[in-house]
C-alpha positions as MATLAB code, in Angstrom:
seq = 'XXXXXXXXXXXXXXXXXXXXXXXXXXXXXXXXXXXXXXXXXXXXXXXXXXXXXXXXXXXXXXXXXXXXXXXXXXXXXXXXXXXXXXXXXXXXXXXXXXXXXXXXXXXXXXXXXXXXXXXXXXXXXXXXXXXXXXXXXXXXXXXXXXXXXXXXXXXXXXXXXXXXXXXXXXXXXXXXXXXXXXXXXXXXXXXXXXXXXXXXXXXXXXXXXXXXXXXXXXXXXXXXXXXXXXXXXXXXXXXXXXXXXXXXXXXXXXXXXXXXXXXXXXXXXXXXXXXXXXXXXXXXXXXXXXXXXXXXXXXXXXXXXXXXXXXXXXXXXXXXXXXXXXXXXXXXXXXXXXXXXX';
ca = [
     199.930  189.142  -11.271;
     203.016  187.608   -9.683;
     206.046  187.804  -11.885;
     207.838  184.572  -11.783;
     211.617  184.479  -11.170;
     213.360  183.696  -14.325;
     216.456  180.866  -14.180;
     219.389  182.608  -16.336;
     221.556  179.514  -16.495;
     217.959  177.502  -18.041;
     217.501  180.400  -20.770;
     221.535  180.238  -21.349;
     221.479  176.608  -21.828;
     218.090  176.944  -23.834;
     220.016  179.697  -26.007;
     222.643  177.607  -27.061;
     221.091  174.019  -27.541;
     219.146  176.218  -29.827;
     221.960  177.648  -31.884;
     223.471  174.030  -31.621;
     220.822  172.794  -33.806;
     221.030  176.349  -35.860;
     224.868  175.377  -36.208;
     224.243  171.405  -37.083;
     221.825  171.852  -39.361;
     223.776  174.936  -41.453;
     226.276  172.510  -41.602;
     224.294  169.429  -43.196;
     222.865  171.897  -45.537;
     226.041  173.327  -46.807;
     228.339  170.440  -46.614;
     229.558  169.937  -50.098;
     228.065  173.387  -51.676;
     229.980  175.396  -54.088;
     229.655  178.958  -52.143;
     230.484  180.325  -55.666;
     227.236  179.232  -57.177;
     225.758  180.777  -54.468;
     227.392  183.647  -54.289;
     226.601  184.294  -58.176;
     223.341  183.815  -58.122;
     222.615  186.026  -54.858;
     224.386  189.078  -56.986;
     222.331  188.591  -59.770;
     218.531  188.334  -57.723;
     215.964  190.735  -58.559;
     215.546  192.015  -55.149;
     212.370  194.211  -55.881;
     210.358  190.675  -56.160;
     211.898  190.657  -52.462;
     210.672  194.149  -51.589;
     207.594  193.222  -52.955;
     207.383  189.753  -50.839;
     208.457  191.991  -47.381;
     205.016  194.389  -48.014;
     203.185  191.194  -47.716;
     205.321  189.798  -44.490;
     204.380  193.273  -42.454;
     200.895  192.581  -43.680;
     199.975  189.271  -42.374;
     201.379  190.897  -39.093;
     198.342  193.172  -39.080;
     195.895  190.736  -40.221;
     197.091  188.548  -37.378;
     196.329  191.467  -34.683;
     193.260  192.227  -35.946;
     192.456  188.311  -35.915;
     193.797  188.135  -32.160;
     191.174  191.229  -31.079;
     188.415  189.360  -32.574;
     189.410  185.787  -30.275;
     189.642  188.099  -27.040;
     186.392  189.625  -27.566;
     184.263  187.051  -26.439;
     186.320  186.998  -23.185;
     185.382  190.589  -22.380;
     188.451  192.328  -23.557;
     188.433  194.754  -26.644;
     191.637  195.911  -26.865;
     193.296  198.193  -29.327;
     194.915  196.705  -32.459;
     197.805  198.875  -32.344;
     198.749  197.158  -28.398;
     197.786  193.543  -30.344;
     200.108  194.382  -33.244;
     202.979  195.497  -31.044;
     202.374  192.372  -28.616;
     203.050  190.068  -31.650;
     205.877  191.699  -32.887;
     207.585  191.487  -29.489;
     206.769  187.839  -28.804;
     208.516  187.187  -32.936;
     211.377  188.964  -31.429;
     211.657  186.737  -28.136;
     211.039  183.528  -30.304;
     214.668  184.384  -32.293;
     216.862  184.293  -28.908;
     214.713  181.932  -27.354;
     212.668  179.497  -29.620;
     209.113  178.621  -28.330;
     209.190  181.839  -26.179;
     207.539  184.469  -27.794;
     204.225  182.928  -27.046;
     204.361  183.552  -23.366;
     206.192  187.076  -24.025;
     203.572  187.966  -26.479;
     200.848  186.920  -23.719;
     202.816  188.763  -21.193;
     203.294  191.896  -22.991;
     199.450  192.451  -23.550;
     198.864  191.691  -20.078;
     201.055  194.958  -19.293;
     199.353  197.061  -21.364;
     195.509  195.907  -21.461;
     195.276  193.999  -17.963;
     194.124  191.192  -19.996;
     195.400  187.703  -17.992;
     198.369  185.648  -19.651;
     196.084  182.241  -19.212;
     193.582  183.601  -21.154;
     195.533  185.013  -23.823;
     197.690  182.103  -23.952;
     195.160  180.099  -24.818;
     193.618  181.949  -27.590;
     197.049  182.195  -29.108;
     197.259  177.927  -28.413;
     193.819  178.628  -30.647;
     195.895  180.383  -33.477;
     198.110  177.806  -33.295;
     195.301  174.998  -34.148;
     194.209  176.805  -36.681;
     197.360  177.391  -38.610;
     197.977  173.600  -38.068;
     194.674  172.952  -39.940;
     195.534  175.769  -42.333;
     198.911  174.656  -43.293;
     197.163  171.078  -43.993;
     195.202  173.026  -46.325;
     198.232  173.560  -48.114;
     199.637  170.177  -47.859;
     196.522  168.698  -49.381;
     196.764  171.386  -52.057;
     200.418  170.341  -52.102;
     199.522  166.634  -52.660;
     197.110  167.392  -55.416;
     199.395  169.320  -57.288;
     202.386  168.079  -56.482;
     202.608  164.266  -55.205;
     206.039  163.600  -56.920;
     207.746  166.451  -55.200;
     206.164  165.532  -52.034;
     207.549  161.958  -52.348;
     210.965  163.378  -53.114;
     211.228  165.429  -50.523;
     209.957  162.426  -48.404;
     212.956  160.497  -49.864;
     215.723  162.712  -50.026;
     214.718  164.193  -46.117;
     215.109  161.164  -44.376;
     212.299  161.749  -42.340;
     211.165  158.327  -40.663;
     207.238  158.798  -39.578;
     205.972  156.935  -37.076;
     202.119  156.351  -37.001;
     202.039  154.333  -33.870;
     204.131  157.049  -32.008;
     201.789  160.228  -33.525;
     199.240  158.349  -31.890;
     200.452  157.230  -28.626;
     200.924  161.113  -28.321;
     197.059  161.988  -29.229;
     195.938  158.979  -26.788;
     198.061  160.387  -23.647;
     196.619  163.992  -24.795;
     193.179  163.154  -25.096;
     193.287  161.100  -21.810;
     194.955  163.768  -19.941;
     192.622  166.383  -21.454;
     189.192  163.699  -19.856;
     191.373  163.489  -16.548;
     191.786  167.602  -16.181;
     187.867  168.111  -16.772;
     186.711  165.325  -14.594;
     189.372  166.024  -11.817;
     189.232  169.486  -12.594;
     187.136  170.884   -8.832;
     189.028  168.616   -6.249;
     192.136  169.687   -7.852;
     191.680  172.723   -7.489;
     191.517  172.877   -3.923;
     194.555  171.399   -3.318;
     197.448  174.710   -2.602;
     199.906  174.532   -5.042;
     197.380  172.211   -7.767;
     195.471  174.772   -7.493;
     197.078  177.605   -9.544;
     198.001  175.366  -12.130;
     194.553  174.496  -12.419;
     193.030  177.874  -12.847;
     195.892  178.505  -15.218;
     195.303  175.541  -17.610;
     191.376  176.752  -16.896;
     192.069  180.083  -18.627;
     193.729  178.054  -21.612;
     190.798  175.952  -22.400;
     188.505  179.393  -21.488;
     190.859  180.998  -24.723;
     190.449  177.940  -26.876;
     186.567  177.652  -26.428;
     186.490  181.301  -27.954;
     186.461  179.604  -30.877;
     182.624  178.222  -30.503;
     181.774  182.099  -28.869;
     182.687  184.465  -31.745;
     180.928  187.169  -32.556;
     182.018  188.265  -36.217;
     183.403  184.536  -37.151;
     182.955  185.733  -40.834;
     185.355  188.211  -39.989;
     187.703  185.452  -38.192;
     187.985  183.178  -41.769;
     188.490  185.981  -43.944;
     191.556  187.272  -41.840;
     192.628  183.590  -41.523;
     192.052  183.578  -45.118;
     194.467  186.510  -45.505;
     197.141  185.842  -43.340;
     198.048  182.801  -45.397;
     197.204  184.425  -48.546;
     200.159  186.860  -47.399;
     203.017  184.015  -46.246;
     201.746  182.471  -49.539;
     202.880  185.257  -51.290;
     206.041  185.973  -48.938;
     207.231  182.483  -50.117;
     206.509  182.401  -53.443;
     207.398  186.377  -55.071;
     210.882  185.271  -54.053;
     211.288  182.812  -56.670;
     210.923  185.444  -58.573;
     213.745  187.218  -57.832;
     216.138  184.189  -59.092;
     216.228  183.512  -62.697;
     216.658  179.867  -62.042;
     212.899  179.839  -60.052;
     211.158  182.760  -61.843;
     208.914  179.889  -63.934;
     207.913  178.349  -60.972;
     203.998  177.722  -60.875;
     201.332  178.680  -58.482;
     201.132  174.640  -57.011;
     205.186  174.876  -56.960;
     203.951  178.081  -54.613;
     202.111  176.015  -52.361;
     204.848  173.227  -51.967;
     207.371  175.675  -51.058;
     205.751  177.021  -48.267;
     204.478  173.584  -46.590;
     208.324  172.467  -46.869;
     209.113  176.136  -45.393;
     206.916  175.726  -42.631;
     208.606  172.351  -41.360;
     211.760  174.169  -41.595;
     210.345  176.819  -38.968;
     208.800  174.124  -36.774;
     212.720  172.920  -35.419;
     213.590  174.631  -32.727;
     216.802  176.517  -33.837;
     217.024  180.333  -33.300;
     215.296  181.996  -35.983;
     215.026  178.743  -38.024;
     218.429  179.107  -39.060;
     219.780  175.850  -40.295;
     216.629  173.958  -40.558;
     214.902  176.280  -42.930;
     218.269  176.419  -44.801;
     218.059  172.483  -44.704;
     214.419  172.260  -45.362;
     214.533  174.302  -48.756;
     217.541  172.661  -50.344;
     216.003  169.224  -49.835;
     212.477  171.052  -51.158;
     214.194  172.522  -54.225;
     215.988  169.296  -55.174;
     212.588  167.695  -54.980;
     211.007  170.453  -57.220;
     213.438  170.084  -59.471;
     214.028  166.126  -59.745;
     209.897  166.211  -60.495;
     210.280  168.679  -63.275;
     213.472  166.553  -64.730;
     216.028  168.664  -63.766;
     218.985  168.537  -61.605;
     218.975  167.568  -58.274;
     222.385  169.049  -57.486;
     221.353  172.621  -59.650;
     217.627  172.354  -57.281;
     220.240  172.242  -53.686;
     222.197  174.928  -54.878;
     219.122  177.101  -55.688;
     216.673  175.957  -52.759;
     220.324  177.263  -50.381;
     220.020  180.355  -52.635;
     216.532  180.948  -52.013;
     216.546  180.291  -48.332;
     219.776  182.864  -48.301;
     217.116  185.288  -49.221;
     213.506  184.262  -47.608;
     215.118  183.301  -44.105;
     216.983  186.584  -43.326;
     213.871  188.650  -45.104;
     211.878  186.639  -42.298;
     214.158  188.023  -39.540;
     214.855  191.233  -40.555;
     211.110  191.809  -40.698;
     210.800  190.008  -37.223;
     214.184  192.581  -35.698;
     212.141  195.286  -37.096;
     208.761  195.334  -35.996;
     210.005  193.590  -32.998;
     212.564  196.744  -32.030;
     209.900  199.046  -32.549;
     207.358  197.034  -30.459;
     209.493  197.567  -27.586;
     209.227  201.476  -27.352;
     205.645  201.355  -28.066;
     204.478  198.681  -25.677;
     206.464  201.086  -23.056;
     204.583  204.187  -24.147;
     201.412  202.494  -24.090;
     202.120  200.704  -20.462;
     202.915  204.430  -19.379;
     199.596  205.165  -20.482;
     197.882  202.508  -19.309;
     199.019  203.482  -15.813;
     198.236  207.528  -16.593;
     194.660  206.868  -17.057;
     194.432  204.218  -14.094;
     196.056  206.731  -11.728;
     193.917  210.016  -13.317;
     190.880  207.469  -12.842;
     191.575  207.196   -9.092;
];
């Protein structure tokens, strides 16, 4: 596999755009706060409802690997869930200094210690992607059920702006390009330099059709299932922890993470800012539908993402320092047995 050679000044300027939207979005979402509220409320948090939500954080991590062995079966790779786990980890850890970029690390780092090719990887990890799109709208219909009024809110006090005729200008030039590849697909490839990108965007569609060629698929929902079972209950056992959110329902559970989610989605380094942004708007919404204050819901939604974001990343700098070490002691194994094998 050819290694690529990497641009610093493009990952520089990609570094600080992203904490330029970190840094702009902290600041809309703490402009006008009373750090004293804050800082009150933060010292008197039950931080075992924390502990608690960080056991279930590490988990979905697992479940994820495990998930990721059973989409890269079909292809003819069974690889250990140990070198899946640690893969993940380290591509979490690339997407806080570079947003976006743990996907190819994580694709990357299995390829270095199970020989299993980046396209094809990459594209069963585009596949987790799908279905954690269709799973978080799971959620937002569950959130719409429950919890129309706070969804409104939120809608209101966001400023979001959705544009149906742009969404689907977007799926038109994606579908068309998608008919274009396929039916262009063989002359294409023949042409030089068309050609590798070709066979690379060849491997992505080979990952995403795993999804029509699993074996245990039964297997496939029900650690679906449970990795959002576990960032449902990494979101919600917070509230716990504040006295001001400890009443907060099951449905209020499901709105909170949808709202997190959309935080996450902005590209700022390590969602910082956004998330921040996202919850205060998301708590004020919460708490204008249950008749409370809007101002006391901001203060508290900026509590609670005080807590939840930097349990995120602390779980994300831990399993991703430790990835590093192991993905090296399993690469040095990888080549052991390859060179006792010869």
């Amino acid at each position: 596999m050819e290694k690529k050679s990497k641009n610093p000044l493009k990952s520089i300027l990609t570094i600080v755009i992203s904490l330029a939207f970190a840094g702009f979005f902290l600041w809309l979402a703490l402009k006008g706060l009373d750090f004293k509220v804050i800082k009150a409320s933060l010292a008197k948090a039950n931080y075992l409802w924390v502990l608690l939500a960080s056991v279930f954080g590490i988990l979905a991590y697992w479940f994820r690997a495990i998930r990721w062995n059973l989409m890269l079966e079909p292809m003819g790779h069974k690889i250990s869930n140990s070198n899946s786990l640690w893969s993940i980890s380290f591509g979490y850890l690339m997407n806080l200094t570079i947003p976006r970029s743990g996907e190819v690390a994580r694709a990357t780092a299995l390829y270095g210690v199970e020989k299993v090719p980046v396209d094809k990887s990459f594209g069963t990890i585009i596949l987790e992607r799908v279905v954690d799109l269709i799973c978080m709208l799971g959620f937002l219909g569950l959130t719409l059920l429950f919890k129309y009024e706070a969804i409104l809110s939120f809608y209101e006090n966001s400023g979001v702006n959705i544009n149906p005729n742009k969404i689907l200008l977007v799926i038109s030039v994606l579908a068309v390009g998608t008919i274009a590849f396929f039916v262009f697909k063989k002359k294409l490839a023949n042409v030089p330099f068309l050609g590798k990108i070709v066979n690379f965007i060849n491997g992505i569609f080979e990952g995403l059709a795993t999804i029509f060629k699993l074996k245990e698929k039964g297997k496939f929902i029900l650690y679906t299932i449970g990795i959002w079972v576990c960032y449902y209950f990494a979101a919600y056992l917070v509230c716990f922890a504040l006295p001001e959110t400890s009443g907060f329902t099951i449905a209020d559970g499901f709105f909170i993470i949808v709202v997190g989610t959309l935080g996450m989605i902005v590209p700022a380094s390590g969602g910082i800012g956004a998330f921040n942004l996202a919850m205060k708007y998301g708590f004020m919404a919460l708490f204008i539908s249950m008749g409370k204050s809007a101002e006391l819901g901001g203060e508290m939604g900026l509590t609670y993402s005080f807590i939840s974001l930097p349990l995120q990343i602390t779980i994300m700098l831990v399993m991703g320092l430790i990835s590093i070490p192991m993905l090296a002691k399993a690469r040095e194994k990888a080549v052991s047995d390859k060179e006792f094998k010869n």
